[in-house]
C-alpha positions in Angstrom: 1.2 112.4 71.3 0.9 115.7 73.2 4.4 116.5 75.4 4.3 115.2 79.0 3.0 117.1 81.6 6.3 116.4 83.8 8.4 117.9 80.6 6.3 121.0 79.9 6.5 122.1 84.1 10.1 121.5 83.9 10.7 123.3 80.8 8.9 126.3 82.2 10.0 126.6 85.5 13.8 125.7 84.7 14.0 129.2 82.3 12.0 131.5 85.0 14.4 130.1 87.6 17.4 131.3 85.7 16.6 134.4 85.4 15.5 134.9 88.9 19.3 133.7 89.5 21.0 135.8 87.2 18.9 138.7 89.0 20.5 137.6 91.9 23.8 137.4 90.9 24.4 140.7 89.5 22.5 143.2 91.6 24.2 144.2 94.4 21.5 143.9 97.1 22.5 140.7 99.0 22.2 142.7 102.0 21.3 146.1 103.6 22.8 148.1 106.2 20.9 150.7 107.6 21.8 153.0 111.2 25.5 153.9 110.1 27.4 155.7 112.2 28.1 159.8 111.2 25.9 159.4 108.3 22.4 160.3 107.6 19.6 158.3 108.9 18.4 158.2 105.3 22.0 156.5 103.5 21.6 152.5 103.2 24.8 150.6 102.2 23.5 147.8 99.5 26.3 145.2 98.8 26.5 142.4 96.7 28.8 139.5 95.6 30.0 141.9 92.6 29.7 145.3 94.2 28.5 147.8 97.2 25.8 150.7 96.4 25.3 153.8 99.4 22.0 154.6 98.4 20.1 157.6 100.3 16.2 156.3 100.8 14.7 160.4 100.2 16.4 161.5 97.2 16.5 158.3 95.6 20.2 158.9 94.6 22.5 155.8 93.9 26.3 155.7 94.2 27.8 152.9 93.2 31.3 150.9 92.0 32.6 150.6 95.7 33.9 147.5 95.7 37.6 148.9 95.7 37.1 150.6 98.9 36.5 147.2 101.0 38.3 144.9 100.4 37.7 143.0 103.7 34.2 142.1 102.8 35.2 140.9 99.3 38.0 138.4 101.1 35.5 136.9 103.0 35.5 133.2 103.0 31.8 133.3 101.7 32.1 135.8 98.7 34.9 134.1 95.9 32.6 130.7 96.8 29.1 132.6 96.1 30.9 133.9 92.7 32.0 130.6 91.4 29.0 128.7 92.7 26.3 131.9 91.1 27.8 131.4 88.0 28.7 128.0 87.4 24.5 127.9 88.1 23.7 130.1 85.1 26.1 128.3 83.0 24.8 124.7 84.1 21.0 125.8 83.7 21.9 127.2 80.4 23.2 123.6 79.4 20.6 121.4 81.3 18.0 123.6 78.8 19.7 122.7 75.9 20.0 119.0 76.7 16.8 118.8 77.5 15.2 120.5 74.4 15.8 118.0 71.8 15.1 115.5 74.0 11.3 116.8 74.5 10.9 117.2 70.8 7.5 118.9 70.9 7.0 118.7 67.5 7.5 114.9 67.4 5.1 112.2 68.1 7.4 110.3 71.1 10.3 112.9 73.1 13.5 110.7 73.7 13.2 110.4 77.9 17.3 109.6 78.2 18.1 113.1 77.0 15.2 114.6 78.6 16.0 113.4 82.1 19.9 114.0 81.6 18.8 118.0 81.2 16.5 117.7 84.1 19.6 116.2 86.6 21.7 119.3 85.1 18.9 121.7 86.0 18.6 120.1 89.4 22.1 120.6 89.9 21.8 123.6 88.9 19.4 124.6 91.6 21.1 123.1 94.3 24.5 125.4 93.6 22.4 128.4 93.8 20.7 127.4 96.6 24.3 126.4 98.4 25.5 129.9 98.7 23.1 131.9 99.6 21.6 129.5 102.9 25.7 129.9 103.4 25.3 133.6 102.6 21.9 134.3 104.9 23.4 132.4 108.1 26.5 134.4 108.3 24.7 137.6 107.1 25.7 140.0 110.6 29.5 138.1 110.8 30.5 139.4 107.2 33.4 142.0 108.4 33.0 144.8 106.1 35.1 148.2 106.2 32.8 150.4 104.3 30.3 150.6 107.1 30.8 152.4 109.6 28.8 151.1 112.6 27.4 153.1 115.8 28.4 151.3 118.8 25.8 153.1 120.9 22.9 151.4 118.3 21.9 148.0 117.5 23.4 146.7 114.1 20.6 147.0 111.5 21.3 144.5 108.9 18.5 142.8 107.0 18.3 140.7 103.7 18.2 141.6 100.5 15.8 141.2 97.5 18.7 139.1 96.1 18.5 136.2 98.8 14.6 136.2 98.6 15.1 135.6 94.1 17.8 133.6 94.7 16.2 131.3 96.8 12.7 131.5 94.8 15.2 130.7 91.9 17.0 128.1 93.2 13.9 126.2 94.1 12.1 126.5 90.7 15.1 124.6 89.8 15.1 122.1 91.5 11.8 121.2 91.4 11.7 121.4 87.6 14.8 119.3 87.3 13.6 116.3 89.9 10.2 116.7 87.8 11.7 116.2 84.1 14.2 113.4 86.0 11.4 111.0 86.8 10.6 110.5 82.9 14.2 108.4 82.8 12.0 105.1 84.1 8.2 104.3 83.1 6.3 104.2 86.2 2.7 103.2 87.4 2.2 102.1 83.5 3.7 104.8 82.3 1.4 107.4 84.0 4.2 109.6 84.8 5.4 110.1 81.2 1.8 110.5 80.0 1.6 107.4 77.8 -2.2 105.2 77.5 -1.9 102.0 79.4 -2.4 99.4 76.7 -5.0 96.8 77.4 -3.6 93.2 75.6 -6.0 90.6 74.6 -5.1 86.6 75.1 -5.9 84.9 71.7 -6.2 81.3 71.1 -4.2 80.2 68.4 -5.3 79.2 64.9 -4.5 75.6 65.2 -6.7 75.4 68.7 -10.1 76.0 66.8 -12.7 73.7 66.1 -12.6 72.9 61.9 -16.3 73.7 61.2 -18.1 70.3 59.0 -18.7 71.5 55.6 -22.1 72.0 55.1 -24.3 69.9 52.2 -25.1 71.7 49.3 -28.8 71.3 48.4 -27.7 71.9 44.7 -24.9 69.9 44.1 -26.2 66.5 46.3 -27.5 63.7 44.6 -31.4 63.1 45.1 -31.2 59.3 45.4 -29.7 59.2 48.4 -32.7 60.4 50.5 -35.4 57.5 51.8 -38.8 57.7 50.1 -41.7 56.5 51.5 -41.5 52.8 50.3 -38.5 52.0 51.8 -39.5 53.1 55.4 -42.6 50.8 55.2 -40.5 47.8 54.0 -38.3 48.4 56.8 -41.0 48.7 59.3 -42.1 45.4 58.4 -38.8 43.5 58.4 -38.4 45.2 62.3 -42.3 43.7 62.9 -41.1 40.1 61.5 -38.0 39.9 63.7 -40.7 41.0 67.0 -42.4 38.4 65.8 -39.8 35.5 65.8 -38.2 36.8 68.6 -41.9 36.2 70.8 -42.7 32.3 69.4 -39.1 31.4 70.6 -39.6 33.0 73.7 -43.1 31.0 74.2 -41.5 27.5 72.7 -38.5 28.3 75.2 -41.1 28.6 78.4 -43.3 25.6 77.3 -40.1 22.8 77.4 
């Protein structure tokens, strides 16, 4: 038996999904900051949930490791919860995957659905604690106080979203569809459709005892040749049937004459 379509997209989209997460855990790009105030037009402040880049757009030059110099944006509400919720998503993908591979069993004839759909509810758990933080992340993304930028009050705030919210979310998704996907093997549905079995097609047979006993058929060889008639014997019994028509019609005439 070849492995269930519903396994195989699970088991493929449920690795690609964790390492679009661990992407966006550890690079500090959540979001960008761009228009600072008394710095150059070119300097864009990247930060993270681990740490905060100034990055200058023309010379393509990268400090980083500024996490100690705001400590208001790491004290946000939003940042220890996007920490414990990133990780414990990696760590609970990580063990929905190995759940989940010995319950496929590729190289067996039949995968074991219990263990297979267990992995696939810790994948989809998975998904839905990366997805969590950053929706929480992305709606509060101009509120986060942060003391490393410097902001020009005579300009707009430019603040826009970064490549990590867009993987995490792609992620996060991947996840949870491959999770819901490899859950639905825990029942046998539609005939078993969804796990990829044959429906069987089951045959009503009458019992043994319910047939007809053929009659045994004579054996030309073994029967005994004077039990058929022979010619003589149908004449004599022709004439005994003629003699009783015979009786029977002088009674009748005897019986009409009185």
């Amino acid at each position: 038996m070849r492995t269930p379509g519903i396994l195989i997209f699970g088991m493929v989209l449920a690795p690609c999904g964790w390492i679009l997460d661990l992407t966006s855990t550890v690079a500090p790009n959540w979001r960008t900051i761009h228009n600072l105030a008394n710095e150059p037009t070119d300097l864009v402040v990247e930060q993270g949930i681990w740490d905060i880049c100034r990055t200058s757009t023309t010379s393509r030059s990268q400090l980083c490791s500024q996490q100690g110099n705001d400590q208001i944006y790491f004290n946000s509400q939003i940042i220890p919860i996007a920490k414990g919720m990133m990780v414990a998503s990696l760590i609970v993908t990580v063990l929905g995957l190995a759940v989940a591979t010995p319950g496929v069993r590729c190289w067996k004839d039949r995968p074991r659905w219990i263990l297979a759909s267990l992995g696939g509810l810790l994948i989809f758990c998975s998904g839905a604690l990366t997805i969590i933080p950053i929706a929480w992340y992305t709606h509060i993304l101009t509120s986060i106080n942060s003391t490393s930028v410097k902001r020009d009050p005579t300009k707009t705030d430019d603040i826009r979203v970064g490549y990590c919210i867009i993987l995490g979310y792609i992620g996060g998704i991947m996840e949870v569809l491959g999770g819901f996907v490899m859950f639905l093997g825990i029942c046998s549905c539609c005939g078993g459709r969804n796990r990829g079995e044959k429906s069987r097609t089951y045959t009503t047979q009458r019992p043994a005892t319910d047939r007809p006993t053929p009659l045994p058929r004579p054996n030309p060889e073994t029967e005994d040749p004077s039990t058929h008639p022979t010619p003589e014997d149908l004449t004599m019994l022709i004439c005994e049937i003629a003699n009783l028509v015979s009786t029977y019609c002088e009674y009748f005439v005897r019986c009409n004459n009185c």
